[in-house]
mmCIF file as gemmi writes it, N, C-alpha and C atoms, coordinates in Angstrom:
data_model
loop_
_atom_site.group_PDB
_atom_site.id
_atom_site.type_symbol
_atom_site.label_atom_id
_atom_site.label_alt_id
_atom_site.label_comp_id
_atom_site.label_asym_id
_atom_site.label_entity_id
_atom_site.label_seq_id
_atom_site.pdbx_PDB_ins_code
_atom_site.Cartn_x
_atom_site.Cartn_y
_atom_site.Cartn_z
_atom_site.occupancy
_atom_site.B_iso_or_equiv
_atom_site.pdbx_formal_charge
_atom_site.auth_seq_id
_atom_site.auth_asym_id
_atom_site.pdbx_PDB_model_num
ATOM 1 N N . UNK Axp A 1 ? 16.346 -20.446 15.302 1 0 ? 1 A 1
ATOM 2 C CA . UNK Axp A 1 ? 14.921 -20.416 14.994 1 0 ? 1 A 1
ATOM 3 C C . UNK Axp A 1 ? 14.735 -19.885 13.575 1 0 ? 1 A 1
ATOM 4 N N . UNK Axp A 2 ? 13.679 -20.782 12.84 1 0 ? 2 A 1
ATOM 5 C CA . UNK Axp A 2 ? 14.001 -20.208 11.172 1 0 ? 2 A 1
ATOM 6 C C . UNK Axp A 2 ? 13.017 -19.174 10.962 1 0 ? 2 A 1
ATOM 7 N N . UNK Axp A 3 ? 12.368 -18.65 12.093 1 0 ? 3 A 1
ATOM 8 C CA . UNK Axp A 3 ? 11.396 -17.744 12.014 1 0 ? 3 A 1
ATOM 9 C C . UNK Axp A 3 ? 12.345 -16.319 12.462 1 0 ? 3 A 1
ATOM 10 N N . UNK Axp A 4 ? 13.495 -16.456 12.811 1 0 ? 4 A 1
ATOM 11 C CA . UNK Axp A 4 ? 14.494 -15.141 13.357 1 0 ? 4 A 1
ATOM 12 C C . UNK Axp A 4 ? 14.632 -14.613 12.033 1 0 ? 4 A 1
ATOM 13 N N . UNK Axp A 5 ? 15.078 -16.163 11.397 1 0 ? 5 A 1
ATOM 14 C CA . UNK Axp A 5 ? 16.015 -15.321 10.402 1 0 ? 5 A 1
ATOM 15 C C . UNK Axp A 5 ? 14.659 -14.795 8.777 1 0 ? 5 A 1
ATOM 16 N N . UNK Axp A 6 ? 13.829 -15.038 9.048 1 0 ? 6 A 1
ATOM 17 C CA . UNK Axp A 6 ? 12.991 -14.505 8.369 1 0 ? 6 A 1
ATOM 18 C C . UNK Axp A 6 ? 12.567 -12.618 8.494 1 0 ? 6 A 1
ATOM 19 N N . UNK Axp A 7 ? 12.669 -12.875 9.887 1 0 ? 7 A 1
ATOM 20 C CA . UNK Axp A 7 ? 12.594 -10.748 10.284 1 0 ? 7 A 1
ATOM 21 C C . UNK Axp A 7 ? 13.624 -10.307 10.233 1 0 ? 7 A 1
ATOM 22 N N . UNK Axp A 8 ? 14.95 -11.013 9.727 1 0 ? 8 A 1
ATOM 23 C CA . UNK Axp A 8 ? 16.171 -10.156 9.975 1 0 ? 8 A 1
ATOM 24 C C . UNK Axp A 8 ? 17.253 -10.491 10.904 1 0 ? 8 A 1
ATOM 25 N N . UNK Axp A 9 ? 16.578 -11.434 11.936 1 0 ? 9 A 1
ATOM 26 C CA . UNK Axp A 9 ? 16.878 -11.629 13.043 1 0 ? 9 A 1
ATOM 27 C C . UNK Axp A 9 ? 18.064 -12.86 13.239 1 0 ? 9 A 1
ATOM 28 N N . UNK Axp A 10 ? 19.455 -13.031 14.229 1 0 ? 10 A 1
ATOM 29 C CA . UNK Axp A 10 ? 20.098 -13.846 14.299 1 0 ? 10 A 1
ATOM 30 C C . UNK Axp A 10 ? 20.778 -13.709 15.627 1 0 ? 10 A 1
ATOM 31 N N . UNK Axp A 11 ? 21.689 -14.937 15.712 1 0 ? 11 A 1
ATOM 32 C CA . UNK Axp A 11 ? 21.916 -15.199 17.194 1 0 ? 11 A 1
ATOM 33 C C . UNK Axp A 11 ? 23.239 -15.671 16.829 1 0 ? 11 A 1
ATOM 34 N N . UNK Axp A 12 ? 24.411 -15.241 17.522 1 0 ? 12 A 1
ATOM 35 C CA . UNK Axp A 12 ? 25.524 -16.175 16.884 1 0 ? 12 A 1
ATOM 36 C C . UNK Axp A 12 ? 26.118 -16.299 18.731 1 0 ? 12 A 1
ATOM 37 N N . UNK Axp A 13 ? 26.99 -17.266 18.906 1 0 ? 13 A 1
ATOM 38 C CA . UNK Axp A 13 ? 27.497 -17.733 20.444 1 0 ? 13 A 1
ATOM 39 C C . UNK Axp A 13 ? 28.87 -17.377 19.835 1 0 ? 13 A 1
ATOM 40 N N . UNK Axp A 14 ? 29.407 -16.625 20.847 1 0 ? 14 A 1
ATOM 41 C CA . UNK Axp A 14 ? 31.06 -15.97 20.792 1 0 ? 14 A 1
ATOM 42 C C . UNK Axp A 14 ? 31.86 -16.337 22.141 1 0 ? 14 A 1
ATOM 43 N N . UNK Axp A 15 ? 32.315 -16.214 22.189 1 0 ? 15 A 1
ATOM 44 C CA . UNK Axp A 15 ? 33.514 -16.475 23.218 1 0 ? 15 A 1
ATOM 45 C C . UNK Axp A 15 ? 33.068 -15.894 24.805 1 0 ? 15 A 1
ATOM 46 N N . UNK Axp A 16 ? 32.561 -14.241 24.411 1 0 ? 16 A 1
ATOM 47 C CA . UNK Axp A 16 ? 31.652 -13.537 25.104 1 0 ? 16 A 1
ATOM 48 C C . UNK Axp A 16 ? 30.229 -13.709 25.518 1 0 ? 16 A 1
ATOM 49 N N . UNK Axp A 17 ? 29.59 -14.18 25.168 1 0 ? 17 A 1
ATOM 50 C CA . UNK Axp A 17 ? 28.342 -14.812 25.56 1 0 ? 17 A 1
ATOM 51 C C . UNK Axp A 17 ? 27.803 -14.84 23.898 1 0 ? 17 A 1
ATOM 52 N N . UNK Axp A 18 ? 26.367 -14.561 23.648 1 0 ? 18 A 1
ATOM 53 C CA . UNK Axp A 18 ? 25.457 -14.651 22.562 1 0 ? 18 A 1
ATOM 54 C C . UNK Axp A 18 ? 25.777 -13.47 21.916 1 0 ? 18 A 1
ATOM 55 N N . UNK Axp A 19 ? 25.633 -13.429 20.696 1 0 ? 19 A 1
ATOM 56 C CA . UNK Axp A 19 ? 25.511 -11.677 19.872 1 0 ? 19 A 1
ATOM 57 C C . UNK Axp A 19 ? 24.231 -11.595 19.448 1 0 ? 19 A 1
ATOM 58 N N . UNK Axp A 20 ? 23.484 -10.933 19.357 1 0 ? 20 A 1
ATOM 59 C CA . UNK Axp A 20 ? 22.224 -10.823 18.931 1 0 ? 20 A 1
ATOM 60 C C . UNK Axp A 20 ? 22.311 -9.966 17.292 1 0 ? 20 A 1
ATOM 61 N N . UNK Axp A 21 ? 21.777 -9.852 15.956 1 0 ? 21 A 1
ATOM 62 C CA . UNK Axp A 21 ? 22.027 -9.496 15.235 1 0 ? 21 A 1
ATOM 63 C C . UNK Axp A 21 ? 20.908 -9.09 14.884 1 0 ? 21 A 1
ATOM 64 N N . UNK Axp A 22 ? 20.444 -7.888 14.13 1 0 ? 22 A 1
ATOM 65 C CA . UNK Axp A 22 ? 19.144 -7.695 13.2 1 0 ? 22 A 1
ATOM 66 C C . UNK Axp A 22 ? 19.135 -6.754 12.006 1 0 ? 22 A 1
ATOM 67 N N . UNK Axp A 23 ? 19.51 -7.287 10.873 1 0 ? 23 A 1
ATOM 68 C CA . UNK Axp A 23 ? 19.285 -7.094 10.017 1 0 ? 23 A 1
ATOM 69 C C . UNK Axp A 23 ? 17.935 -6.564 8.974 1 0 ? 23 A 1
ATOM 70 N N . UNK Axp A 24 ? 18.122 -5.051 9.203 1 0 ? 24 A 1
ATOM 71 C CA . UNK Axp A 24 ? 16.859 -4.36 8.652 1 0 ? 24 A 1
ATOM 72 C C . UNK Axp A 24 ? 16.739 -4.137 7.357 1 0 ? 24 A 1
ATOM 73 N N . UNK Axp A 25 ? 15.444 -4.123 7.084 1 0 ? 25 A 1
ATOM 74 C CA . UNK Axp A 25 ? 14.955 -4.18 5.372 1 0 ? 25 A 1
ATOM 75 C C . UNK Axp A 25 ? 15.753 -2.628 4.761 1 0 ? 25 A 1
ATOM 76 N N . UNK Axp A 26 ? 15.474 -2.607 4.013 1 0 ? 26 A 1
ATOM 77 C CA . UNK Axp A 26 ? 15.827 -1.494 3.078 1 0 ? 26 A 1
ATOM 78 C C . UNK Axp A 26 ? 14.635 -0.501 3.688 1 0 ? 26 A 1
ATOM 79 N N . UNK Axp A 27 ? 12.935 -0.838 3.72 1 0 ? 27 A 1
ATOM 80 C CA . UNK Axp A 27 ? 11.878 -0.092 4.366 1 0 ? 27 A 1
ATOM 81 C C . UNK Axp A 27 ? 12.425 0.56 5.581 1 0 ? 27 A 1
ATOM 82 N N . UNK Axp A 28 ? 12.388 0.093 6.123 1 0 ? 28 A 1
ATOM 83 C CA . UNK Axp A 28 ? 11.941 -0.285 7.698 1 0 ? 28 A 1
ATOM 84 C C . UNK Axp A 28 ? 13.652 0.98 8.219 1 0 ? 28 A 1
ATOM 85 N N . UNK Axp A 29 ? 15.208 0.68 7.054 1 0 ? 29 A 1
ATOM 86 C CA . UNK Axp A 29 ? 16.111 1.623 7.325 1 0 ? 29 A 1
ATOM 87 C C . UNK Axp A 29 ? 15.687 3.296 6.989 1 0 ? 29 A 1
ATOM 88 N N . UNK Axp A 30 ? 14.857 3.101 5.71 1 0 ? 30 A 1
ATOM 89 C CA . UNK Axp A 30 ? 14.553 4.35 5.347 1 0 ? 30 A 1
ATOM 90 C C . UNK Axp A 30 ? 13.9 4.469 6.132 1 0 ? 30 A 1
ATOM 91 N N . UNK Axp A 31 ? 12.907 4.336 6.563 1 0 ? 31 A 1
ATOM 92 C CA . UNK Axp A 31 ? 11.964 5.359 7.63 1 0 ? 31 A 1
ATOM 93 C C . UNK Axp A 31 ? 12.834 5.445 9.039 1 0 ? 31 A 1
ATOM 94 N N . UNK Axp A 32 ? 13.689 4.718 9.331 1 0 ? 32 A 1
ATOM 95 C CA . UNK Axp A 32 ? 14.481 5.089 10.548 1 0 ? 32 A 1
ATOM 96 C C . UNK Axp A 32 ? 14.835 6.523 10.455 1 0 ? 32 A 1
ATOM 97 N N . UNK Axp A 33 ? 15.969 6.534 9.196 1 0 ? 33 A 1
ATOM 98 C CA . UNK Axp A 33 ? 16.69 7.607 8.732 1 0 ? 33 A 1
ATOM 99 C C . UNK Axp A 33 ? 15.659 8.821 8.399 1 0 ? 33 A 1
ATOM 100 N N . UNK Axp A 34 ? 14.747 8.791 7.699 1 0 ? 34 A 1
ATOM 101 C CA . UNK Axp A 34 ? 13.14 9.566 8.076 1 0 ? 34 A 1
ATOM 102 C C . UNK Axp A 34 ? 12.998 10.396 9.157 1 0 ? 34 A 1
ATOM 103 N N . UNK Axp A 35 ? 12.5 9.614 10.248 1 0 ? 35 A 1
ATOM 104 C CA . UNK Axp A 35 ? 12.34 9.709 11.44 1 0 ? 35 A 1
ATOM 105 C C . UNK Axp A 35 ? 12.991 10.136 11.86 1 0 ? 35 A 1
ATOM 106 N N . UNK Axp A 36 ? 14.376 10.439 11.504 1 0 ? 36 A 1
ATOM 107 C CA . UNK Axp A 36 ? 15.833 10.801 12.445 1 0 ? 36 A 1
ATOM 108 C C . UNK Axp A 36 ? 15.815 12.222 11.623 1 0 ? 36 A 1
ATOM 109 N N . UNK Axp A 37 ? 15.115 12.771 11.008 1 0 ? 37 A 1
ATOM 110 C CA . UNK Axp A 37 ? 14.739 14.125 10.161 1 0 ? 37 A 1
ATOM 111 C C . UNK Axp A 37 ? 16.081 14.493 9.18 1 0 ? 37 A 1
ATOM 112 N N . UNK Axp A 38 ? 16.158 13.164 8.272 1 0 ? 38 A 1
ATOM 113 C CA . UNK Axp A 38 ? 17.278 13.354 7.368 1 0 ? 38 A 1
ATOM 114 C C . UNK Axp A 38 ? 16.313 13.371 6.191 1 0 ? 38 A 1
ATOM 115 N N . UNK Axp A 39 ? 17.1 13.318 4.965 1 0 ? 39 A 1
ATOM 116 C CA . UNK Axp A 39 ? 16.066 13.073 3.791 1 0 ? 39 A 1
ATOM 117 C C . UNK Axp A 39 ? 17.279 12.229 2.977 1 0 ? 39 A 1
ATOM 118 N N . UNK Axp A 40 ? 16.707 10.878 2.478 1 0 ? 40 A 1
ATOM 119 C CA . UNK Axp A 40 ? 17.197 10.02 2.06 1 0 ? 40 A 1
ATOM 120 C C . UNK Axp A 40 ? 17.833 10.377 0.042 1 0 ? 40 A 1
ATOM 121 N N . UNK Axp A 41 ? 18.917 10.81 0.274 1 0 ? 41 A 1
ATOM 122 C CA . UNK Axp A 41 ? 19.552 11.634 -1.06 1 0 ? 41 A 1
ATOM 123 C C . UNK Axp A 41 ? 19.361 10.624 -2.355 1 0 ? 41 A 1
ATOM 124 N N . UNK Axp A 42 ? 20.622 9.365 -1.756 1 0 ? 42 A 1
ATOM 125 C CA . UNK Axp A 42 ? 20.822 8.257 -3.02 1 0 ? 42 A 1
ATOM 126 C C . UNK Axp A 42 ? 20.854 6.827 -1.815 1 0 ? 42 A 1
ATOM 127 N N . UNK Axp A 43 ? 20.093 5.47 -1.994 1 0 ? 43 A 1
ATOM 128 C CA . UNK Axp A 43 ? 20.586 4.387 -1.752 1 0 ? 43 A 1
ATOM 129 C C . UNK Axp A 43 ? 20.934 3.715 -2.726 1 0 ? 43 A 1
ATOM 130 N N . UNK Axp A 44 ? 22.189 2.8 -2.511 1 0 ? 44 A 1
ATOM 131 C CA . UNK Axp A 44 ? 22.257 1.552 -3.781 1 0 ? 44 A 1
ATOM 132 C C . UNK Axp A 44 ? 23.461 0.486 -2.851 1 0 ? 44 A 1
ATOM 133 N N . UNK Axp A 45 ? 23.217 -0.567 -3.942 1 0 ? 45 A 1
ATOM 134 C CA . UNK Axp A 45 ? 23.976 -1.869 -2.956 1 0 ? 45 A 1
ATOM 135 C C . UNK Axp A 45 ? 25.783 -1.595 -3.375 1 0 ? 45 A 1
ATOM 136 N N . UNK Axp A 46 ? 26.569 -1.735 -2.877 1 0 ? 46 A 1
ATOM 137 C CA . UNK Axp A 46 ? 27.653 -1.65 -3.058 1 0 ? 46 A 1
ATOM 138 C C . UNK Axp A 46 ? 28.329 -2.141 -4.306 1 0 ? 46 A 1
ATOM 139 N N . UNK Axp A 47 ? 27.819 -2.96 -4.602 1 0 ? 47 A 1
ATOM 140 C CA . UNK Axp A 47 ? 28.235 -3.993 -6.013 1 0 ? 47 A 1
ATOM 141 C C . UNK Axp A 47 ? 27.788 -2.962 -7.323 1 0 ? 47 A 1
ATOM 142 N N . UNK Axp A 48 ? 26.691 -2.174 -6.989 1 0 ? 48 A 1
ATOM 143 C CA . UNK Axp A 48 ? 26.132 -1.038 -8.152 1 0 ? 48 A 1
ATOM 144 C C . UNK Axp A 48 ? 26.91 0.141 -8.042 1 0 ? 48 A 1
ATOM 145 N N . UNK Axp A 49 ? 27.616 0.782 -6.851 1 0 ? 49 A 1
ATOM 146 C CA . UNK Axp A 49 ? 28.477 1.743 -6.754 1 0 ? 49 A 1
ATOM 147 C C . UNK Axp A 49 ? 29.868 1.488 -6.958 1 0 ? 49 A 1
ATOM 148 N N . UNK Axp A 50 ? 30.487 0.23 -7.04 1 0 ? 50 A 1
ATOM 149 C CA . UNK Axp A 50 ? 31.975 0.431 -7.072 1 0 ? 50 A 1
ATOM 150 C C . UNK Axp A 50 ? 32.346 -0.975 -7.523 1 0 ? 50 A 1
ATOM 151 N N . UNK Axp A 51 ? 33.432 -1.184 -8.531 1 0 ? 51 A 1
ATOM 152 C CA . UNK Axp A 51 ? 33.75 -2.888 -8.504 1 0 ? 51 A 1
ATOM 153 C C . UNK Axp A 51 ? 34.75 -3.004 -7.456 1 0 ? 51 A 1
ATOM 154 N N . UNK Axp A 52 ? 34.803 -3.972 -7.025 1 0 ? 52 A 1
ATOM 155 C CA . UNK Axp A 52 ? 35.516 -4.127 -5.715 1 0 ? 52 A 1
ATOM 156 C C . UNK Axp A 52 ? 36.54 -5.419 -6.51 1 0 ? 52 A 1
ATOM 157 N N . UNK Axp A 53 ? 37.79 -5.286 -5.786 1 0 ? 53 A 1
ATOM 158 C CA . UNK Axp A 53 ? 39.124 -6.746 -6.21 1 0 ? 53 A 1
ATOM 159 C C . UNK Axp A 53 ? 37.844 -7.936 -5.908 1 0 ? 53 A 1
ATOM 160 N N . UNK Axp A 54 ? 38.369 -8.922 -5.988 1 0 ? 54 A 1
ATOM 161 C CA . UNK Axp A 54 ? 37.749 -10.445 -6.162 1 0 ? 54 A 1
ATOM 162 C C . UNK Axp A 54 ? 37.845 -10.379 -4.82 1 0 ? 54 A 1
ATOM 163 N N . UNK Axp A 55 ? 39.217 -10.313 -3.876 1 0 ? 55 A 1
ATOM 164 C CA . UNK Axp A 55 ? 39.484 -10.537 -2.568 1 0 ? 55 A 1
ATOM 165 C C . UNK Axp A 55 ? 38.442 -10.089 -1.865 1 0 ? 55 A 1
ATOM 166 N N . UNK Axp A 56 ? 37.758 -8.721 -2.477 1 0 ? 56 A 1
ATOM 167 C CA . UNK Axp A 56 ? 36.787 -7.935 -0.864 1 0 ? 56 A 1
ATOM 168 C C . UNK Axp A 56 ? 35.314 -8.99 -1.44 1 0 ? 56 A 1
ATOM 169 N N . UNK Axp A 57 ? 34.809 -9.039 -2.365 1 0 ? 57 A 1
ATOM 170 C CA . UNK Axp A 57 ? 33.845 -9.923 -2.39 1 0 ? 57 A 1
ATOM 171 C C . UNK Axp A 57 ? 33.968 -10.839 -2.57 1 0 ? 57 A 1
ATOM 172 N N . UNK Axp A 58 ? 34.614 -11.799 -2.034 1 0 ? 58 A 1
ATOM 173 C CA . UNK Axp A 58 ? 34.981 -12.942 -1.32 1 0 ? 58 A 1
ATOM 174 C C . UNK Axp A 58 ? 34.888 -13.204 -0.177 1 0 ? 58 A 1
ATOM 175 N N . UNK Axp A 59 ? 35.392 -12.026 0.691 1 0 ? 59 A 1
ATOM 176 C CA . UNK Axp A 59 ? 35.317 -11.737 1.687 1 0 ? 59 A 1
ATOM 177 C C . UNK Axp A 59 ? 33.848 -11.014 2.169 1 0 ? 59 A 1
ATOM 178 N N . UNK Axp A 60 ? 33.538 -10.438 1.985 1 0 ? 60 A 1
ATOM 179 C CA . UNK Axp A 60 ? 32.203 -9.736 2.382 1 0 ? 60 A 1
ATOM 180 C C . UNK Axp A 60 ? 31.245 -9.508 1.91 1 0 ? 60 A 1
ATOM 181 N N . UNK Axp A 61 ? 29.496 -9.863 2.155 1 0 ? 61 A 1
ATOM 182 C CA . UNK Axp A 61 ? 28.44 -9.321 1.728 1 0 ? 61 A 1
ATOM 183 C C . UNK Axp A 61 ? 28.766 -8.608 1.346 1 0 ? 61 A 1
ATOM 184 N N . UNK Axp A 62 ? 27.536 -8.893 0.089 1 0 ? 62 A 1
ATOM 185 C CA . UNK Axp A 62 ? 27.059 -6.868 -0.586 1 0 ? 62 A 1
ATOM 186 C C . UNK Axp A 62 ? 26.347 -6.157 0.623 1 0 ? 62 A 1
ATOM 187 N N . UNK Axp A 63 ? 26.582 -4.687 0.236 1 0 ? 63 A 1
ATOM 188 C CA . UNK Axp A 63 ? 25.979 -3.964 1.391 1 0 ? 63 A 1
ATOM 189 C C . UNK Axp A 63 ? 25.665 -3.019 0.73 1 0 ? 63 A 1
ATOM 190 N N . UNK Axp A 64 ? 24.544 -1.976 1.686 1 0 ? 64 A 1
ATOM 191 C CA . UNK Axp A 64 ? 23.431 -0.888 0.997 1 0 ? 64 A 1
ATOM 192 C C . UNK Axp A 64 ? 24.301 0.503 1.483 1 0 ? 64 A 1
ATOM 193 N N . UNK Axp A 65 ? 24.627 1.243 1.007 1 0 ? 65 A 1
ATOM 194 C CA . UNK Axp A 65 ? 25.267 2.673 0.98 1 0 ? 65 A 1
ATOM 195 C C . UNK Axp A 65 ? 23.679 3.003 0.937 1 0 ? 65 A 1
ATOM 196 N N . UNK Axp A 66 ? 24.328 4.539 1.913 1 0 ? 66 A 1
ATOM 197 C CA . UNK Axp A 66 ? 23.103 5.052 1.94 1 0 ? 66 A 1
ATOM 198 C C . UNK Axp A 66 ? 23.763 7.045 2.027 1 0 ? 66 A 1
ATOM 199 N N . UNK Axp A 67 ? 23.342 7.5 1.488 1 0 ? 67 A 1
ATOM 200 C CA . UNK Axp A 67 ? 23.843 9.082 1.233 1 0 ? 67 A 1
ATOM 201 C C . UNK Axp A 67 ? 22.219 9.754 1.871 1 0 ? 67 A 1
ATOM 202 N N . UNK Axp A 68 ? 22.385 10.94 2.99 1 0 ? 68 A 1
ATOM 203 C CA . UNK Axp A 68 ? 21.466 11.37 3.364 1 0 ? 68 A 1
ATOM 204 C C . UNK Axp A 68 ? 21.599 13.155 4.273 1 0 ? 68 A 1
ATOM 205 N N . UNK Axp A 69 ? 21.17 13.439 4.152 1 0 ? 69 A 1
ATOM 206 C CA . UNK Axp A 69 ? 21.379 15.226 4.442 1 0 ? 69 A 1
ATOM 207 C C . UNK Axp A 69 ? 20.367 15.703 5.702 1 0 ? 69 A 1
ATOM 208 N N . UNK Axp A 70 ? 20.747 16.407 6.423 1 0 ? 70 A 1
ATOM 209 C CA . UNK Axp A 70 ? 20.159 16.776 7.618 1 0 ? 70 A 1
ATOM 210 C C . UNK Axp A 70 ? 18.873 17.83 7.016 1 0 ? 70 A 1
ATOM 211 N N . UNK Axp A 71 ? 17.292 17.914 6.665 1 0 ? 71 A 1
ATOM 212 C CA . UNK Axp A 71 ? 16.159 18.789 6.141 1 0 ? 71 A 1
ATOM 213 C C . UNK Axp A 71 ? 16.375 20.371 6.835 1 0 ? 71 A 1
């Protein structure tokens, strides 16, 4: 459904039955982590914190590091 993958949302069929996936905004993580009474230190995407070999980003999305401390 192209409306899943607009909220984040995905469905993949495995061997095991369906996986359900949801992929949260950058918003929507911070106020989780919020809510969970941390305080959000440093975020940034992985590609801005570290160069990685050719092999790992080839292999894998960029992804959001997130550094956070118990208030």
């Amino acid at each position: 459904d192209p409306a899943l993958e607009q909220l984040g949302d995905a469905s993949h069929a495995t061997p095991s039955g369906l996986m359900f996936i949801h992929s949260a905004t950058q918003a929507e993580t911070r106020a989780l982590v919020e809510r969970s009474g941390l305080d959000v230190l440093f975020t940034a995407m992985r590609s801005c914190v570290v160069a990685e070999r050719e092999c790992v980003r080839e292999f894998s999305d960029d992804t959001r590091f997130w550094v956070a401390r118990k208030c």
